[in-house]
BAFI-3210 file (N, C-alpha, C; in Angstrom, 3 decimals, decimal comma, padded with zeros to 6 digits):
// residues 259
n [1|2|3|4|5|6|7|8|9|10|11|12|13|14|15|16|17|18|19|20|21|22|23|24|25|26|27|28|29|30|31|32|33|34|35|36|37|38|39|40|41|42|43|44|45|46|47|48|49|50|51|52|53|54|55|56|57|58|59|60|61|62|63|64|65|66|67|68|69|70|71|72|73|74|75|76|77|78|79|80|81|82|83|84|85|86|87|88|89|90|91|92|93|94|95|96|97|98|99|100|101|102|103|104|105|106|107|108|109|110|111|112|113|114|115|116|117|118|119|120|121|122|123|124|125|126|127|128|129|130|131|132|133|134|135|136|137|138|139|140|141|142|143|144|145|146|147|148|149|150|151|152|153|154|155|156|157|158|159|160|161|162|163|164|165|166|167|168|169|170|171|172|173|174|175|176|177|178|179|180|181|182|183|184|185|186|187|188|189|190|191|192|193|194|195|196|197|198|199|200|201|202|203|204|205|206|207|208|209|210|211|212|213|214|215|216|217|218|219|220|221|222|223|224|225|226|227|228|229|230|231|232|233|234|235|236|237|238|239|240|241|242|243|244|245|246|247|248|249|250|251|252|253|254|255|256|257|258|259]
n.u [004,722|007,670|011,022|011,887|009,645|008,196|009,780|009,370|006,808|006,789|007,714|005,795|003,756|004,918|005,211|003,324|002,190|003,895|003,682|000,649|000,534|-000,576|001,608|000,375|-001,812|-000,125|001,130|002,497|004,498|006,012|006,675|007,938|010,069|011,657|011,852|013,298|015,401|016,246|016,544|019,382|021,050|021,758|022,573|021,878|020,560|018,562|014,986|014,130|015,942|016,580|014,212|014,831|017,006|015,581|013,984|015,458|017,052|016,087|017,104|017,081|014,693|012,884|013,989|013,078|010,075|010,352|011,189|008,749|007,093|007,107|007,826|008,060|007,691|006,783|006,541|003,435|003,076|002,746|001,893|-000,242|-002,456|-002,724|-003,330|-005,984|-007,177|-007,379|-008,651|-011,260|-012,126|-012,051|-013,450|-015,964|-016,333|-015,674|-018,228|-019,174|-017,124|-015,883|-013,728|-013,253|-010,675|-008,978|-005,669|-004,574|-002,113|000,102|002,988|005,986|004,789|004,922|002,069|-000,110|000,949|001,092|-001,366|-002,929|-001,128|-002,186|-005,174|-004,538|-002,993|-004,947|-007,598|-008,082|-009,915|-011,177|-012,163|-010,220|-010,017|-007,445|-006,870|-003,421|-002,498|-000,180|001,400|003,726|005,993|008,440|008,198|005,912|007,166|009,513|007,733|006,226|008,493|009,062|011,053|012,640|014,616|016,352|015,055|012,574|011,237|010,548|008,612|007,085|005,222|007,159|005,876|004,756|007,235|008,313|006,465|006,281|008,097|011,520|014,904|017,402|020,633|020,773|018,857|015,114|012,444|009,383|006,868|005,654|003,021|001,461|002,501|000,728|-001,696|-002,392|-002,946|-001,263|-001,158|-000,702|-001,794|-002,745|-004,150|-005,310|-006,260|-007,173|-010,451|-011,884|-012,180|-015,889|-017,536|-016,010|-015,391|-012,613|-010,829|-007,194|-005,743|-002,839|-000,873|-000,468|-002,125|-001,384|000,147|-001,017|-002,867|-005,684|-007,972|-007,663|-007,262|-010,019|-011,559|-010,704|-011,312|-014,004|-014,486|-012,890|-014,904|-017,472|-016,332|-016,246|-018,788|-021,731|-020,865|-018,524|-015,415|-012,720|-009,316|-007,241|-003,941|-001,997|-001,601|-003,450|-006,319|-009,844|-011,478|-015,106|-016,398|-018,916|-019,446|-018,436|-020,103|-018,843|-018,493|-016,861|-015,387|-013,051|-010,483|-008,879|-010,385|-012,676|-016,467|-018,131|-021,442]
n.v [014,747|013,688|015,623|014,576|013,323|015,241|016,544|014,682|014,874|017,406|016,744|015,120|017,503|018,893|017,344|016,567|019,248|019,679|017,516|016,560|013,679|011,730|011,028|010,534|008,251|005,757|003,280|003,620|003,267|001,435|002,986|005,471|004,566|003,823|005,735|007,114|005,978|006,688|008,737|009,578|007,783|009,537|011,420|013,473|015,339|015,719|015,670|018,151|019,534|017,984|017,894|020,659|020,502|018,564|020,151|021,577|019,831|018,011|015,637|014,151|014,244|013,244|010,396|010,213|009,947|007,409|006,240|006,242|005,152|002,618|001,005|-001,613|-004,344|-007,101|-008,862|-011,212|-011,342|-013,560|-016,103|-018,087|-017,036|-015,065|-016,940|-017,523|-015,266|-015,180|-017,468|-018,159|-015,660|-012,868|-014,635|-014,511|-011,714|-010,478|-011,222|-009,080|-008,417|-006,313|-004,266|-002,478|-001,620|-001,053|-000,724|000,055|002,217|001,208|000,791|000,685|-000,770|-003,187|-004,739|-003,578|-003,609|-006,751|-007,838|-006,428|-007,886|-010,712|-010,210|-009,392|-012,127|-014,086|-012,997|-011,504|-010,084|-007,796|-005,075|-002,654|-000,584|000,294|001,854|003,079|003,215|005,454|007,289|007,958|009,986|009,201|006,222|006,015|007,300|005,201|003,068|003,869|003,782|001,199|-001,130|-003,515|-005,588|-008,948|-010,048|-009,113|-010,819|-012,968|-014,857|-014,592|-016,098|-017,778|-017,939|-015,474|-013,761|-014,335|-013,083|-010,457|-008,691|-007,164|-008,315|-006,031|-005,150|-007,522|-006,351|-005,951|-004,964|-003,748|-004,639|-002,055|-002,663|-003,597|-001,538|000,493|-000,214|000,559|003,377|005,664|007,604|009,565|010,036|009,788|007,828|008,159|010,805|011,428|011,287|009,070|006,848|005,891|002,901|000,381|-002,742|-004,072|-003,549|-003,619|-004,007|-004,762|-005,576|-003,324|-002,027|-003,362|-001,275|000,721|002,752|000,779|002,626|003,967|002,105|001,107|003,094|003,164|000,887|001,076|003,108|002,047|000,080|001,518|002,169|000,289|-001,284|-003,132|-006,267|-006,126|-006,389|-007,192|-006,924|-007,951|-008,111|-011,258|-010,777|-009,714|-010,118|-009,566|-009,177|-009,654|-008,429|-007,948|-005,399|-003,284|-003,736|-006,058|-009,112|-012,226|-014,291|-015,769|-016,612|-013,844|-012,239|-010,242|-009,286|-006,837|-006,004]
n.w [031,481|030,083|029,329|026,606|025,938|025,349|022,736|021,011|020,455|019,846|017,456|016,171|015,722|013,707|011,597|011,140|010,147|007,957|006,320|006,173|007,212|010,083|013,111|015,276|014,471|013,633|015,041|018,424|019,853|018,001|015,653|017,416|017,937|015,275|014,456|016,049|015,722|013,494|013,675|015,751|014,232|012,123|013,799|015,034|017,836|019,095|018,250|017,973|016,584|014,696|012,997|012,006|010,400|008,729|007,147|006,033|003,805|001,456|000,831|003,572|003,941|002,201|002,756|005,807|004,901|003,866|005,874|007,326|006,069|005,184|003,207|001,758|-000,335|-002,938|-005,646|-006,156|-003,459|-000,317|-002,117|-002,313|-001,789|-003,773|-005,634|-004,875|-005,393|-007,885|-009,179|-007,842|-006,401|-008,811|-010,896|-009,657|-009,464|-012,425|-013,829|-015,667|-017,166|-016,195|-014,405|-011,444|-009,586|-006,797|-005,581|-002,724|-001,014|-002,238|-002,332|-003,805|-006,256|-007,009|-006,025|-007,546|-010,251|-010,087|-009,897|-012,737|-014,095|-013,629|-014,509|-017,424|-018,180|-017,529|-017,627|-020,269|-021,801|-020,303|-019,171|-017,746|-014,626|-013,064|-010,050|-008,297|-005,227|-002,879|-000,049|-000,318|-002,182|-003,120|-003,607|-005,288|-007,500|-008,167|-008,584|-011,068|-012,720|-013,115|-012,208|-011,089|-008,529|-008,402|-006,250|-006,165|-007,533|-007,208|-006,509|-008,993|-011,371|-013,902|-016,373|-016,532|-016,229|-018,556|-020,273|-019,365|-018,998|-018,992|-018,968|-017,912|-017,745|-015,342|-013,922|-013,516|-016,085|-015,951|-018,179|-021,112|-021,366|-019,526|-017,670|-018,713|-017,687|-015,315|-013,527|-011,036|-007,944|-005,683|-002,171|000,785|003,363|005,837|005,920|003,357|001,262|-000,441|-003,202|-004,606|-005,375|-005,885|-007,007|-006,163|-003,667|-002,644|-000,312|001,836|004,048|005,802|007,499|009,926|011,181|012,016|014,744|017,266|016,704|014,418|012,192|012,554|011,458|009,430|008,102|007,886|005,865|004,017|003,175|002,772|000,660|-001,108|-003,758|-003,528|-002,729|-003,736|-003,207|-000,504|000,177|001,880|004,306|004,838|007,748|009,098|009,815|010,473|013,205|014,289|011,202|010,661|011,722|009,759|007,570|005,930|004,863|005,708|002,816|001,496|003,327|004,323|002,545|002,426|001,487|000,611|002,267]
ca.u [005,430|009,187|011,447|012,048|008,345|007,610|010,760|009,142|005,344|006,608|008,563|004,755|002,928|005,511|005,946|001,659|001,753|004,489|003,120|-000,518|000,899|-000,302|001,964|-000,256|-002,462|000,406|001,491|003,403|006,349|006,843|007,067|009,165|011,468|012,178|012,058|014,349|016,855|017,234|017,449|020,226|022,022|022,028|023,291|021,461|021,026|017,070|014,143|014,024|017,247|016,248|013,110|015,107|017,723|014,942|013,323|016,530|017,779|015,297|017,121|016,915|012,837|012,685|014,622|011,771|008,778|010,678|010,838|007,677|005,875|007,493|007,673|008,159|006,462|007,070|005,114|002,547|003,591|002,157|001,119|-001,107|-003,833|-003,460|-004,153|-007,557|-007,856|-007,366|-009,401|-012,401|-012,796|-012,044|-014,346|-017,272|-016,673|-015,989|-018,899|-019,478|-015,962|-015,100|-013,262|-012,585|-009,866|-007,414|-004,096|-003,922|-000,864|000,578|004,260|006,638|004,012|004,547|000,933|-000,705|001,263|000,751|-003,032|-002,901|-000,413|-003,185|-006,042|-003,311|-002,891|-006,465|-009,317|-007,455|-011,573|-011,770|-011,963|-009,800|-009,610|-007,025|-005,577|-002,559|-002,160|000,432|001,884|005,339|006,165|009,353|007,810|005,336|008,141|010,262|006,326|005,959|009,217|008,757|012,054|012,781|015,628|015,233|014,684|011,069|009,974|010,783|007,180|006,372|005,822|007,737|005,399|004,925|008,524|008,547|005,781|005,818|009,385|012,934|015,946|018,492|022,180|020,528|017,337|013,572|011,940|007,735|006,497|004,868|001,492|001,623|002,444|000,010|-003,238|-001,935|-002,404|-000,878|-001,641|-000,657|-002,758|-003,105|-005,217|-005,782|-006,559|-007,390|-011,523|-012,124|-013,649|-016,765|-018,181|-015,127|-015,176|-011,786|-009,751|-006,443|-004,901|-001,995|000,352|-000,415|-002,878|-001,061|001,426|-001,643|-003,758|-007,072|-008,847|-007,396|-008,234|-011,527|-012,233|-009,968|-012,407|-015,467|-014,131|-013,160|-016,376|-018,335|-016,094|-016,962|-019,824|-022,296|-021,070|-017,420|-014,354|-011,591|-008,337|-006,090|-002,641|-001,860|-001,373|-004,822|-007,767|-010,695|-012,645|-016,063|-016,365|-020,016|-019,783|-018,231|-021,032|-018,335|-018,413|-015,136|-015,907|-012,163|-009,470|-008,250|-011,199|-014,283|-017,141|-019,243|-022,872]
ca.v [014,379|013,890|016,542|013,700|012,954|016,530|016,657|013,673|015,130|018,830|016,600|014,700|017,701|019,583|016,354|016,673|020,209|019,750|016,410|015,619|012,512|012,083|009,638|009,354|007,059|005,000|002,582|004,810|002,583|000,878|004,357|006,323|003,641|003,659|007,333|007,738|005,465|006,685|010,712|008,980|007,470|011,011|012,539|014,847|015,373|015,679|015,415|019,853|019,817|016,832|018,739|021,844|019,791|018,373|021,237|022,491|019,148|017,413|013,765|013,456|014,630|011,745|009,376|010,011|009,458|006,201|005,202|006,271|004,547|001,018|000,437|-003,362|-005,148|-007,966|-009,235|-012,032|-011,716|-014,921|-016,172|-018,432|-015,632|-014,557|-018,216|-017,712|-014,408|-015,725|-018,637|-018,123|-013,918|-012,518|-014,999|-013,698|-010,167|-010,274|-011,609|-007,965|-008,007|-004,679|-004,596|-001,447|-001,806|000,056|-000,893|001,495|002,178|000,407|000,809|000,858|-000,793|-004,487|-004,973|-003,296|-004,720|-008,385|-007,671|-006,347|-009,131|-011,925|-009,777|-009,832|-013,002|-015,025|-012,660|-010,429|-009,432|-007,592|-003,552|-002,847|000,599|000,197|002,901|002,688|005,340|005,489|008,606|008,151|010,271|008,342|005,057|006,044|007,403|003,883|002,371|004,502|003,459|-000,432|-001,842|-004,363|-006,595|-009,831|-010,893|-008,708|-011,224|-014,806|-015,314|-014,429|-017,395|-017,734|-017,642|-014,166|-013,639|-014,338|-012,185|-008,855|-008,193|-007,368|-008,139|-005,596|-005,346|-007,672|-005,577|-006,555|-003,774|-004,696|-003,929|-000,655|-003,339|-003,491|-000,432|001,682|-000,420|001,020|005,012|005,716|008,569|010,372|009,700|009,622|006,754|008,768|012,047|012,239|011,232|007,569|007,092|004,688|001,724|-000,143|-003,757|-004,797|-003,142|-004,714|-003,301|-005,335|-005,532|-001,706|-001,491|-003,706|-000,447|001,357|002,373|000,386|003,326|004,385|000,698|001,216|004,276|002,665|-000,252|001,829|003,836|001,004|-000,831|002,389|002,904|-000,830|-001,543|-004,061|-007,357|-005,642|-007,853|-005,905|-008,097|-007,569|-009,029|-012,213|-010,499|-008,636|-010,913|-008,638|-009,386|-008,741|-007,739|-006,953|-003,913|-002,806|-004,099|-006,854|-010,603|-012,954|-015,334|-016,608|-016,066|-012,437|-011,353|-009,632|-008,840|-005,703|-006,840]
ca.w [030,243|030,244|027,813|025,383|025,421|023,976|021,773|020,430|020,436|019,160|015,807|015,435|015,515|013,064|010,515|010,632|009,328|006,913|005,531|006,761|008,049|011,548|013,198|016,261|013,986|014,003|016,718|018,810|020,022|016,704|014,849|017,769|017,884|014,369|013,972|017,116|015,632|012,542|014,282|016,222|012,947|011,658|014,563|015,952|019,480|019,434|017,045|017,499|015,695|013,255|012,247|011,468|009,261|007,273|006,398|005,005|003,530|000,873|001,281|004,554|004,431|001,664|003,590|006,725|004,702|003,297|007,054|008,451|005,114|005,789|001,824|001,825|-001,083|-003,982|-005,845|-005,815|-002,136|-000,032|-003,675|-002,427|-001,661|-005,238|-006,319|-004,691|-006,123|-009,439|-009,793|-006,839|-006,487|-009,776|-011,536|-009,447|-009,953|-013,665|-015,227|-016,591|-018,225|-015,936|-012,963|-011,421|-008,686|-006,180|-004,746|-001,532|-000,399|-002,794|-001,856|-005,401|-007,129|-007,443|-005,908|-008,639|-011,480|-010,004|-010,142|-013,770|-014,823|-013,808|-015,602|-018,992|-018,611|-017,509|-018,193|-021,223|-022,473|-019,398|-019,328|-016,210|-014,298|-012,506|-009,622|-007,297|-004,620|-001,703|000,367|-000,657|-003,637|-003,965|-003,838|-006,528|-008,413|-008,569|-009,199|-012,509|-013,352|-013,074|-012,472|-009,923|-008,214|-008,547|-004,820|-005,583|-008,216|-006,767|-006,965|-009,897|-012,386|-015,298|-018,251|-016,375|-016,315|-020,064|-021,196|-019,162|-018,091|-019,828|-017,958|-018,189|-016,453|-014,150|-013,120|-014,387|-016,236|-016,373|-019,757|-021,094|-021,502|-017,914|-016,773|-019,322|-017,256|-013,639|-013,093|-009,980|-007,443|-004,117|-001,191|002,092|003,472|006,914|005,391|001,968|000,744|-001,057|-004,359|-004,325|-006,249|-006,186|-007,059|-005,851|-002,765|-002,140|001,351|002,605|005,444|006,061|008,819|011,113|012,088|012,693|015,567|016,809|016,268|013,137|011,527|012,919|010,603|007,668|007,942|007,486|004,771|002,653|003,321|002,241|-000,976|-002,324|-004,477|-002,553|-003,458|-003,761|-002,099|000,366|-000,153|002,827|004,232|006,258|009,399|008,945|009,651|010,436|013,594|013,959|010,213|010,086|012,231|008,750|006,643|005,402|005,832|004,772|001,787|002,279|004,268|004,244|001,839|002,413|000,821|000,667|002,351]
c.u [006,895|009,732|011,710|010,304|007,721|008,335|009,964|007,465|005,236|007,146|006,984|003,850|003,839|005,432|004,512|001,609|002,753|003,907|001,983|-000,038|000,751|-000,205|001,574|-001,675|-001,886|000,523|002,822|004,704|007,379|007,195|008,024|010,218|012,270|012,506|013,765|015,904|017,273|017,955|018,665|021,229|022,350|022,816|022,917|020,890|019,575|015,895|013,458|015,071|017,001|015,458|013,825|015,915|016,596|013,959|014,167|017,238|016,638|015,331|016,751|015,267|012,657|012,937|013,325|010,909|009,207|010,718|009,996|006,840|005,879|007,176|008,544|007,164|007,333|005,551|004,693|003,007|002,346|001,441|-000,235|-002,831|-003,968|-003,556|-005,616|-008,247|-008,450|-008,445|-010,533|-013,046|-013,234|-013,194|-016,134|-017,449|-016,463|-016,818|-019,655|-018,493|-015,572|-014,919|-012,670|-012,011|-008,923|-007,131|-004,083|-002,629|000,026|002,305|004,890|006,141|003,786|003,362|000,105|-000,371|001,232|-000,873|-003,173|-002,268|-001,494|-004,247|-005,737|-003,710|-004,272|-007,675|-008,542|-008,967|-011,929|-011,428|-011,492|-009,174|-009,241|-006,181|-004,961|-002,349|-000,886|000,472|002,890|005,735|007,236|008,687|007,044|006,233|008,774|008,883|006,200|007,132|009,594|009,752|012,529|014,093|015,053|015,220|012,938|010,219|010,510|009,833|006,805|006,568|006,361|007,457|005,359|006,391|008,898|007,957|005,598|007,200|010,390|013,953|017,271|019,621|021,359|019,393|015,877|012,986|010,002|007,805|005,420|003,186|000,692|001,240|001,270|-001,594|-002,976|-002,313|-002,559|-001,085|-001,295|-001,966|-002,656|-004,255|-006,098|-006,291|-007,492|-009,129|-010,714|-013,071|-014,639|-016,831|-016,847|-015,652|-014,188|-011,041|-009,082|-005,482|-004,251|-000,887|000,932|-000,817|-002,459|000,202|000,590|-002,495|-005,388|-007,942|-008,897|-007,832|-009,685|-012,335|-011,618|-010,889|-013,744|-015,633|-013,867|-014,409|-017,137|-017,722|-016,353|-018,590|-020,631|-021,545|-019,114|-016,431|-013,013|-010,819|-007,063|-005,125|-003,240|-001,882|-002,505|-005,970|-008,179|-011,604|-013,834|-016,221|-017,754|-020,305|-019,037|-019,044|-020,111|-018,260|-017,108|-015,957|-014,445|-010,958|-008,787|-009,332|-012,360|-014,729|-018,600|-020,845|-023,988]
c.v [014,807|015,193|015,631|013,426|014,409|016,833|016,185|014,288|016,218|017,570|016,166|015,859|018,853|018,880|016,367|018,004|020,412|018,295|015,869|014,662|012,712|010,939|009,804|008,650|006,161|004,128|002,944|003,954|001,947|002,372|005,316|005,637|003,732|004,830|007,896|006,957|005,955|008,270|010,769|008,447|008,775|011,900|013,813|014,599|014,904|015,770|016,900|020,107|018,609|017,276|019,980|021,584|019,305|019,094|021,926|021,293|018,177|016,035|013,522|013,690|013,083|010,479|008,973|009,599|008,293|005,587|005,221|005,326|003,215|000,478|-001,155|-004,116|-006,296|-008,503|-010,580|-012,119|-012,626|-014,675|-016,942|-017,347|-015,015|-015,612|-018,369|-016,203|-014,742|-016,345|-018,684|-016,546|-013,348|-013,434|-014,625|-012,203|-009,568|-010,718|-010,503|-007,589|-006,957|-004,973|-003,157|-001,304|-000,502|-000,313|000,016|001,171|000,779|000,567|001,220|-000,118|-002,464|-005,442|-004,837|-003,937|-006,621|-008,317|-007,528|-007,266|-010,410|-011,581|-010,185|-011,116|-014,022|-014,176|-011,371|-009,557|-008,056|-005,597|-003,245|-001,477|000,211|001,363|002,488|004,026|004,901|007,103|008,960|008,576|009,293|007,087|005,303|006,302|005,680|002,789|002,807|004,213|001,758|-001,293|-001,982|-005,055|-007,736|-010,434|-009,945|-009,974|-012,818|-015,236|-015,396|-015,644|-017,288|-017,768|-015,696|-013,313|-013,025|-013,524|-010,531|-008,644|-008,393|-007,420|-007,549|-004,826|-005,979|-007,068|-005,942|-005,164|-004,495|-003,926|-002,733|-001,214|-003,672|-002,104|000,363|001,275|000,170|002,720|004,856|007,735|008,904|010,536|009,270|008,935|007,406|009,850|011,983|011,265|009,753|007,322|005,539|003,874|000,588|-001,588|-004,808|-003,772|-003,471|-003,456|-003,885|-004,842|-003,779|-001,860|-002,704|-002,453|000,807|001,409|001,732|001,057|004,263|002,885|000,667|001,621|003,787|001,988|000,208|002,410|002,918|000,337|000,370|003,011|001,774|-000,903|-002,594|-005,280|-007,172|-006,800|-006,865|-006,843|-007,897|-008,655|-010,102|-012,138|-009,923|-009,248|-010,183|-009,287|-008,528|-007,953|-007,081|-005,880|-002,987|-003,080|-005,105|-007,953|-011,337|-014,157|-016,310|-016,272|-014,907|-011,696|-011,503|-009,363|-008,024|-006,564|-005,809]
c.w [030,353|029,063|026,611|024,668|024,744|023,222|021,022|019,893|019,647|017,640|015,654|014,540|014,237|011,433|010,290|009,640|007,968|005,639|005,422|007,049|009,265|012,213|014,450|015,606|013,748|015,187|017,537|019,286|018,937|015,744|015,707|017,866|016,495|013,992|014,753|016,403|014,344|012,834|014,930|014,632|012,040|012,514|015,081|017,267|020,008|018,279|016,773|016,261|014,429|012,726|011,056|010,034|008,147|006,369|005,604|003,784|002,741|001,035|002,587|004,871|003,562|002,611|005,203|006,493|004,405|004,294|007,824|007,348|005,062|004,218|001,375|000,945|-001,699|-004,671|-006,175|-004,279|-001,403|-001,123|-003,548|-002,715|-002,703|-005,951|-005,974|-005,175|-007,469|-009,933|-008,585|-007,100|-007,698|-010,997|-011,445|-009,901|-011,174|-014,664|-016,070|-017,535|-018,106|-014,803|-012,416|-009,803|-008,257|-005,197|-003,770|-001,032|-000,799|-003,267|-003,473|-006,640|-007,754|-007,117|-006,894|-010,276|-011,268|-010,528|-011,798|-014,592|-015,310|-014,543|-017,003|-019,350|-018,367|-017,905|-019,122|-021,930|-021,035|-019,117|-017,671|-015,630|-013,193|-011,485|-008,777|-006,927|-003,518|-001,587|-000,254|-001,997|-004,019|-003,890|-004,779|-007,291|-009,282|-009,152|-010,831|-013,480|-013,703|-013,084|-011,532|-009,800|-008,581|-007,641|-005,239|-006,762|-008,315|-006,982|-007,761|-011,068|-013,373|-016,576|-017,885|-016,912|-017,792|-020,756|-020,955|-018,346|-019,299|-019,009|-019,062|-017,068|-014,907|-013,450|-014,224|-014,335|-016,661|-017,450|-019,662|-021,200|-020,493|-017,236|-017,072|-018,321|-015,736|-013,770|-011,644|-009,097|-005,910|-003,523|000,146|002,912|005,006|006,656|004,350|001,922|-000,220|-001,933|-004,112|-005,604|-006,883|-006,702|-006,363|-005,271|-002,117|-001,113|002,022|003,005|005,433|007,321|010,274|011,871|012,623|014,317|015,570|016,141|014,639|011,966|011,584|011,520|009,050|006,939|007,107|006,411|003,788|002,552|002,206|000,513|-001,921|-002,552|-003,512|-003,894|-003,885|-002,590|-001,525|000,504|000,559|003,467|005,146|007,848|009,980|009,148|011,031|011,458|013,798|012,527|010,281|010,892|011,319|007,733|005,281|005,989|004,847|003,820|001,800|003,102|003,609|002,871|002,151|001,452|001,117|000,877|001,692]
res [x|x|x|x|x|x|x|x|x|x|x|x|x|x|x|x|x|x|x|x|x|x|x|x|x|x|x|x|x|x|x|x|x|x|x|x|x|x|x|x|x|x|x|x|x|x|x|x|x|x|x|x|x|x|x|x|x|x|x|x|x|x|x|x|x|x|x|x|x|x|x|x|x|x|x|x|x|x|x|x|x|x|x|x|x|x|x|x|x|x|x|x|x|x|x|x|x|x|x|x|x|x|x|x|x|x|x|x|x|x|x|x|x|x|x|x|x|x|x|x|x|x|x|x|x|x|x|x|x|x|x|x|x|x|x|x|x|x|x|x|x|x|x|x|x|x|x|x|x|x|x|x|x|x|x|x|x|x|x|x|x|x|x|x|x|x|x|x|x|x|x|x|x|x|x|x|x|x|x|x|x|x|x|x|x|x|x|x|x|x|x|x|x|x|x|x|x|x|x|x|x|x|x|x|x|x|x|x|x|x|x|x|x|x|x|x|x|x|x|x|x|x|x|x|x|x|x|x|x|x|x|x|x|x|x|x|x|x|x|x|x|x|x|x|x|x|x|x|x|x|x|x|x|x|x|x|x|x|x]
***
């Protein structure tokens, strides 16, 4: 192992005990690349001396988890896939009039409030425990606070527009009718325990920056936290081979369902 390759190995196993985050469940070239460039845009020499700075320096520790967490959302993102939520999934799994869902790693939150928007607005009878978790305290932060650009809500249709948003100086604030059905939560999808009997677990364009073997165990773990009969609602880039060595089979493209 070169001296860069344990510079690089002592910051993983340092940024594990300060954060549980352990970025070899990442995909190690796409995460040291991005790490290395931003320890480089800072200026420091090596990722011994970048460690030490962010233990003394709160933004720049924020600023790390904001680029190891890859917080990239909008919402109805590819909308189609929530046109088949809408009107195919959600009709099967609410004919009890309860839906009890969770957003993982649900970036600053416009996953979770798209989901609750379409509840609002097509099945409003419907008792809806809704949680949203990510790692990123600041990304939950700007989530709890609900106020968007408007490149994040191109998608979003315009009776939406009209009924759960205020635009002010230019920024979209979602409404408190919105926000109050969301509680949001710190979590660690590699670490932390998974509550069961879900109904609805939406997991996109996360586990493509992971490793195989870390998807493996993601797989298994969501499988085992839905309800039988439960639907796992993951990104475009994410189609799941071999599902039933997770005890999930696809009903349509990019969703499973608990066997």
């Amino acid at each position: 192992m070169t001296t860069l390759d344990q510079d690089y190995q002592l910051f993983v196993s340092n940024i594990r005990k300060k954060t549980g985050i352990d970025l070899n469940l990442y995909k190690e070239q796409q995460m040291k690349r991005r790490l290395n460039s931003l320890r480089i845009k800072r200026g420091f020499p090596n990722f011994l001396e970048y460690f030490k700075a962010i233990e003394k320096d709160g933004t720049l520790y924020l600023e790390l988890l904001d680029r190891i967490t890859i917080n990239v959302s909008e919402f109805f993102r590819n909308r189609p896939r929530w046109k088949v939520l809408e009107d195919k999934i959600l009709p099967q799994l609410l004919q009890t009039k309860k839906l009890k869902a969770w957003s993982a790693a649900c970036s600053t939150g416009e996953e979770p409030y798209t989901l609750a928007m379409i509840i609002q607005q097509k099945y409003p009878m419907t008792h809806l425990d809704l949680l949203a978790s990510d790692i990123d305290e600041g990304a939950l932060k700007k989530a709890k606070e609900g106020i968007y650009h408007e490149r994040s809500i191109q998608e979003v249709p315009k009776e939406y527009i009209h009924s759960y948003f205020t635009v002010k100086n230019g920024l979209f604030h979602i409404s408190d009718k919105i926000k109050n059905k969301v509680k949001f939560k710190k979590h660690n999808l590699l670490a932390d325990p998974f509550d069961k009997q879900y109904d609805l677990i939406i997991c996109r364009n996360v586990m493509i920056y992971f490793t195989e073997e870390a998807k493996n165990h993601l797989y298994q773990k969501f499988s085992q936290a839905l309800r039988p009969g439960g639907i796992l609602f993951v990104g475009s880039t994410e189609q799941i081979f071999n599902p039933t060595q997770y005890q999930i089979e696809p009903v349509e493209t990019f969703f499973y369902r608990k066997m």
